[in-house]
C-alpha positions as CSV (number, residue, x, y, z in Angstrom):
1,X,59.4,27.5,59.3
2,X,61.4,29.8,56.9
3,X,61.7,33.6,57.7
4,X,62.9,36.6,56.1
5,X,63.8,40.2,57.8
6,X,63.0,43.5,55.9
7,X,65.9,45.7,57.1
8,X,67.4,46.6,60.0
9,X,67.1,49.8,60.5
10,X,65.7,49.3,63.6
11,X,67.4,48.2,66.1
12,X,64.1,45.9,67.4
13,X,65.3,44.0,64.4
14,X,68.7,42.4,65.7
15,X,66.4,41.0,69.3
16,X,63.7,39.6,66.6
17,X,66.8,37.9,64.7
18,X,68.1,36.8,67.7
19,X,64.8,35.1,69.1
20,X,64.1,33.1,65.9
21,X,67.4,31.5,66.2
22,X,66.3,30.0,69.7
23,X,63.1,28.3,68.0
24,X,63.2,24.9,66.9
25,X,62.3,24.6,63.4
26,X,63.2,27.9,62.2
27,X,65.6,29.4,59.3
28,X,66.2,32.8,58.8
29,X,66.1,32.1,54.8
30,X,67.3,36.0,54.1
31,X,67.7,39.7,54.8
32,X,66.9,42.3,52.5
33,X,68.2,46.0,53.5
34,X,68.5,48.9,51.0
35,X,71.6,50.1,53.2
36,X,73.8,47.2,52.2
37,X,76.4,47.5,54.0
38,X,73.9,47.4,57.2
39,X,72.3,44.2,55.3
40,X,75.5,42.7,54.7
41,X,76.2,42.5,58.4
42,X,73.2,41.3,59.4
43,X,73.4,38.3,57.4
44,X,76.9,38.0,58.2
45,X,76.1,37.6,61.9
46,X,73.2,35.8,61.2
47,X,74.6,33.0,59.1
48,X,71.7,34.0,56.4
49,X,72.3,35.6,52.7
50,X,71.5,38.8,51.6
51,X,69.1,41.2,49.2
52,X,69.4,44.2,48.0
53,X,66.1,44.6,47.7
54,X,63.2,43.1,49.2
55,X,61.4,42.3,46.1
56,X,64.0,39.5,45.8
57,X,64.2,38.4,49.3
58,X,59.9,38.2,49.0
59,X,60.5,35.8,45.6
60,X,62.2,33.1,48.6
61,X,60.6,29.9,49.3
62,X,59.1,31.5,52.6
63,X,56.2,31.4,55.2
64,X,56.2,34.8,57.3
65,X,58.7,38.0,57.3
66,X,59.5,40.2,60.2
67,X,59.5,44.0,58.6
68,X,61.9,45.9,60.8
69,X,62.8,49.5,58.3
70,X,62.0,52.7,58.7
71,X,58.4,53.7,59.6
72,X,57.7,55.8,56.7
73,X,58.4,52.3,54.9
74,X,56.5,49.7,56.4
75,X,53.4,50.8,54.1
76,X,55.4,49.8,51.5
77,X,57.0,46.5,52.6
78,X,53.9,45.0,54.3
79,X,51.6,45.7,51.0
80,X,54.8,44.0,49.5
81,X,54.7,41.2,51.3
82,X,51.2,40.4,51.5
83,X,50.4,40.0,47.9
84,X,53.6,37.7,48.1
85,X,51.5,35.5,50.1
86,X,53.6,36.0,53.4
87,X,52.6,36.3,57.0
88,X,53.7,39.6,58.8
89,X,55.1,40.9,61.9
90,X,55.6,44.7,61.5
91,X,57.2,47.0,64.3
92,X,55.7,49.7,65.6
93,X,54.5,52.3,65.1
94,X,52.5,50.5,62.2
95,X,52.4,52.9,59.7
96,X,52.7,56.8,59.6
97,X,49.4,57.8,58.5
98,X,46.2,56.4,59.2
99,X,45.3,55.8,55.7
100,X,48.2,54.0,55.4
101,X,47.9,52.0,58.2
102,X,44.0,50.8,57.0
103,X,45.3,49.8,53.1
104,X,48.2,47.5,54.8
105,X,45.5,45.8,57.0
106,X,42.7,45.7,53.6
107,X,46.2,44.4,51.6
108,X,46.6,41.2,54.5
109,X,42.9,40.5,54.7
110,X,42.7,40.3,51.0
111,X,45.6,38.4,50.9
112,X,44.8,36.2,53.4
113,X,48.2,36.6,55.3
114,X,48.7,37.4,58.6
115,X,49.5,41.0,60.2
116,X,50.4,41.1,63.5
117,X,52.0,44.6,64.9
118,X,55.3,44.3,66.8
119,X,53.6,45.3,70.3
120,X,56.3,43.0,72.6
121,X,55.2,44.9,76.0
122,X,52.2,42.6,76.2
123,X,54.5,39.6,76.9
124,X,56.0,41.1,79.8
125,X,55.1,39.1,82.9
126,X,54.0,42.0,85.7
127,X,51.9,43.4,82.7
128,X,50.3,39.4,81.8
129,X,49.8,39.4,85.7
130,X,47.8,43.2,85.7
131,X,45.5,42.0,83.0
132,X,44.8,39.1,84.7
133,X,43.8,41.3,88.3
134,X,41.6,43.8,86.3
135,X,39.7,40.8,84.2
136,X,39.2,39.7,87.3
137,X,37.4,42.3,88.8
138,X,39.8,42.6,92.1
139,X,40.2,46.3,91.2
140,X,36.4,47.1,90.6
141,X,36.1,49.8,88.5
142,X,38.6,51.3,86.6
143,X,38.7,55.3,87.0
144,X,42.0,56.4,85.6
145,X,45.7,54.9,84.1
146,X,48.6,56.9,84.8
147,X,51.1,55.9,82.3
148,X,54.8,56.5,81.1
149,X,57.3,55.5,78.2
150,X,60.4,57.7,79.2
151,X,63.5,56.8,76.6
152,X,66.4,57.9,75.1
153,X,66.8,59.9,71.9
154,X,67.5,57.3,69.3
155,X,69.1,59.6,66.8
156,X,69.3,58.7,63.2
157,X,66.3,58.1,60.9
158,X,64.3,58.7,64.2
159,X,65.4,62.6,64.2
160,X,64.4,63.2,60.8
161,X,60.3,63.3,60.5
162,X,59.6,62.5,56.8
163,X,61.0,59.1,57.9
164,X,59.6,58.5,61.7
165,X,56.3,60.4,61.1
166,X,57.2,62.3,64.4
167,X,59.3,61.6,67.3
168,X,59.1,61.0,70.6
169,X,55.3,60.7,70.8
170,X,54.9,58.7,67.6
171,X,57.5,56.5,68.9
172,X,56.5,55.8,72.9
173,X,52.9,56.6,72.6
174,X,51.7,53.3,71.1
175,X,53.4,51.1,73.1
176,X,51.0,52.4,76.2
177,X,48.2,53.2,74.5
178,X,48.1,49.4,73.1
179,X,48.3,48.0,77.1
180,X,45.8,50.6,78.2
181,X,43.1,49.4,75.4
182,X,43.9,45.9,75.9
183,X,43.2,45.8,79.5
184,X,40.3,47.4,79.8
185,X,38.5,46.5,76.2
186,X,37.4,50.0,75.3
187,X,38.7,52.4,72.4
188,X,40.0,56.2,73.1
189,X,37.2,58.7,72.0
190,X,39.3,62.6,72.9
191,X,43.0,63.4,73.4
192,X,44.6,65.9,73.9
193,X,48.7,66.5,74.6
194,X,51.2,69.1,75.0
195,X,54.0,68.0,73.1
196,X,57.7,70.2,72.5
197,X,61.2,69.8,72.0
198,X,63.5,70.9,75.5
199,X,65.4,68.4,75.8
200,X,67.5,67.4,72.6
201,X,68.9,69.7,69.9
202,X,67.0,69.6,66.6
203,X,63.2,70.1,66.1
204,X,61.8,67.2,66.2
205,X,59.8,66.4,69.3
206,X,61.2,64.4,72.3
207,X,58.5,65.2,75.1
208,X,55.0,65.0,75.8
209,X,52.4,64.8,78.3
210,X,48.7,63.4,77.0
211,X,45.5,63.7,78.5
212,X,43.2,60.5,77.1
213,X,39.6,59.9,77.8
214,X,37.8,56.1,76.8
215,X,34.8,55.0,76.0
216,X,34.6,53.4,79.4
217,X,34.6,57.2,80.9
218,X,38.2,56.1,82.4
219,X,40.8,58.9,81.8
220,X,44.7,58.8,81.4
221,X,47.9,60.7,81.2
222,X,51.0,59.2,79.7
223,X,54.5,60.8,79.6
224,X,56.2,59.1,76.5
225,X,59.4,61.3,75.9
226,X,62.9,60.8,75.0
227,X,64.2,62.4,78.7
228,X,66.7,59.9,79.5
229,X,70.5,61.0,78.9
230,X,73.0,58.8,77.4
231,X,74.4,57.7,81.0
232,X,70.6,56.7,82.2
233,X,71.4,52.7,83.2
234,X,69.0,51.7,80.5
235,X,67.3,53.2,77.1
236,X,63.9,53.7,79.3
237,X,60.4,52.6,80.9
238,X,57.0,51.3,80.7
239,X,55.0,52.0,84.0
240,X,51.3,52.0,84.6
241,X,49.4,52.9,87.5
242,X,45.7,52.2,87.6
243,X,43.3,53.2,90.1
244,X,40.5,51.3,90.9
245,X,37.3,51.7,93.3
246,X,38.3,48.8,94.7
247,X,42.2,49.3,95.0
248,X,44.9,50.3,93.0
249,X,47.5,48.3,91.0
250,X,51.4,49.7,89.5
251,X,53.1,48.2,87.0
252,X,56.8,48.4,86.4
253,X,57.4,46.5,83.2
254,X,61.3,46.7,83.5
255,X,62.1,45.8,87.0
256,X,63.4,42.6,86.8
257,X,67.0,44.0,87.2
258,X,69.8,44.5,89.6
259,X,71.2,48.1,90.4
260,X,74.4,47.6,89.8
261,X,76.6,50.4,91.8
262,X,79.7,50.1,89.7
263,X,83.0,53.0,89.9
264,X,81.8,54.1,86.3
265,X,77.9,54.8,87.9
266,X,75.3,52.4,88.4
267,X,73.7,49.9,85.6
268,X,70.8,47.8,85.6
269,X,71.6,43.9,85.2
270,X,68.3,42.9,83.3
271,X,67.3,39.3,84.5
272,X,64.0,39.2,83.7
273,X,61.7,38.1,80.8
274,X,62.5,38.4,76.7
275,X,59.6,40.3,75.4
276,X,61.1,39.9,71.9
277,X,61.4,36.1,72.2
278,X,57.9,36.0,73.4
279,X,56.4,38.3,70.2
280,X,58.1,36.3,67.8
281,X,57.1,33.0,68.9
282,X,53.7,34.5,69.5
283,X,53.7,35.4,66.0
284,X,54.9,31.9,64.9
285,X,52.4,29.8,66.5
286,X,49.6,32.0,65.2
287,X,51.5,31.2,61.3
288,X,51.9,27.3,62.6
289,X,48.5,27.0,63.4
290,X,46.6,29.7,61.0
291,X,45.1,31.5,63.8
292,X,44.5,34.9,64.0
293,X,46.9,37.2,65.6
294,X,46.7,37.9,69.2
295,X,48.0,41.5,68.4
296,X,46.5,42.9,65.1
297,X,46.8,45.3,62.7
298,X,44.2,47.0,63.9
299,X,45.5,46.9,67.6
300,X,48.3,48.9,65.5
301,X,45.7,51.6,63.8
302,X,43.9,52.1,67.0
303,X,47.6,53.0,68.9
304,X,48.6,55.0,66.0
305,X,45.4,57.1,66.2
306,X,45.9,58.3,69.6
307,X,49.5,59.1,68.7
308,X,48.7,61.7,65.7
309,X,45.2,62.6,67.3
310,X,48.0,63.7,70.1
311,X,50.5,65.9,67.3
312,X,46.8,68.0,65.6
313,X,45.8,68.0,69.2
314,X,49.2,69.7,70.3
315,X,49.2,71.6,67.0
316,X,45.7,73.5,67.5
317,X,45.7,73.5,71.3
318,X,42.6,71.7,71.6
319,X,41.1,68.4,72.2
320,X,40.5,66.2,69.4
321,X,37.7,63.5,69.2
322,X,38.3,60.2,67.4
């Protein structure tokens, strides 16, 4: 199967890369990247040539692209792609505005292409295992999710709004969100979040705390926030506790690692499973096999509604209804 990469501004970009070189069959054909220096590495270490543009790189003889820029760009680069004919995996958040988001998913179905939204969380074993147990019924009913995505500041383009579409909320909320609305099957109908900056320099925001009710009558809070500091042992979290009439269930996404206690301060040896690997060959399979995706654009739409329901919510200090 023959790949191309849209940019790598993000940094998601260089663990997609390095997952389709571990599947059999696969050629990353190209990179585009309108920072060329950026692109010119990228295909450097990747063995691949590089675009300037991805207008040229979507002219390739190719099957699927993985669209890694900036998230006031994917718009652009997935309607791009799709009337190229080309399968899509697009990072998260999916798009910046909503109207945005529901032309990119009209663009694939009218192409016919695939759009899958880069949600890699889902592959993570303790969360597979969680699903499982609530599908299941061992928890009874579901009353509430606590939930957290707790990270460091990213800097760069993810500081600068008219290119993120927001900060720390836009950026950790969807992640969550998506889990909690795939467990249970049911869409978020009011949100409402305090969200400020306290932590970092700049205005952008890097901490929030939202308060999410479902169509199921389950509620939620989830801290997403950029409140690690640069010596945290790793960029962040994903946790979920759910409580259940029948018995409660946490979920620690990244603790398949060893503390390490070193004379520099302690580290986290990550041992455990590659989320990215498993996306990308999710993603693969469903081009192989011309199946619909098992995480959708509209698995993406849904997340990124909670996330600026969340920032008007914030804004007029009131709940908003979806």
């Amino acid at each position: 199967m023959k790949v191309g990469i849209i940019s790598f501004a993000h940094p998601h970009a260089y663990g997609y890369a390095d997952s389709l070189r571990k599947i059999d069959g696969v050629q990353i054909v190209g990179i585009a990247d309108d920072d060329q220096r950026r692109g010119e590495n990228a295909a450097a270490k990747y063995n691949t040539k590089f675009f300037k543009g991805h207008e040229e790189l979507l002219q390739q003889d190719l099957d699927a692209v993985i669209i890694t820029s900036e998230n006031c760009k994917h718009r652009e680069h997935v309607v791009a792609a799709a009337m190229a004919g080309k399968h899509i995996l697009c990072e998260k958040p999916l798009a910046t505005k909503v109207e945005d988001a529901k032309e990119m998913i009209e663009v694939c179905k009218q192409n016919q292409v695939i759009l899958q939204t880069a949600f890699p969380v889902r592959f993570n074993s303790a969360v597979v295992r969680a699903k499982k147990i609530i599908e299941n019924g061992e928890l009874g009913q579901i009353f509430a999710i606590k939930g957290t995505n707790r990270g460091t500041n990213p800097g760069g383009w993810f500081v600068d709004r008219a290119k993120s579409g927001g900060g720390a909320v836009i950026d950790h909320t969807v992640h969550v969100v998506d889990l909690m609305r795939w467990f249970m099957g049911a869409e978020v109908k009011e949100v409402y979040a305090e969200i400020d900056n306290t932590i970092s320099s700049g205005s952008i925001d890097d901490c929030g705390i939202l308060n999410i009710q479902f169509e199921n009558d389950v509620f939620s809070t989830l801290d997403c926030s950029w409140s690690r500091n640069e010596t945290y042992p790793t960029w962040g979290d994903v946790t979920l506790e759910i409580i259940g009439s029948e018995g409660n269930l946490k979920v620690d996404a990244f603790a398949q690692k060893l503390d390490v206690y070193a004379p520099n301060g302690v580290n986290w040896n990550y041992w455990g499973d590659n989320m990215d690997f498993e996306l990308v060959n999710d993603f693969l399979t469903s081009v192989s096999n011309g199946k619909e995706p098992s995480i959708s654009g509209f698995d993406g739409l849904k997340a990124l509604e909670v996330a600026l329901a969340a920032y008007e919510s914030s804004e007029k200090r009131q709940p908003i209804k979806l």
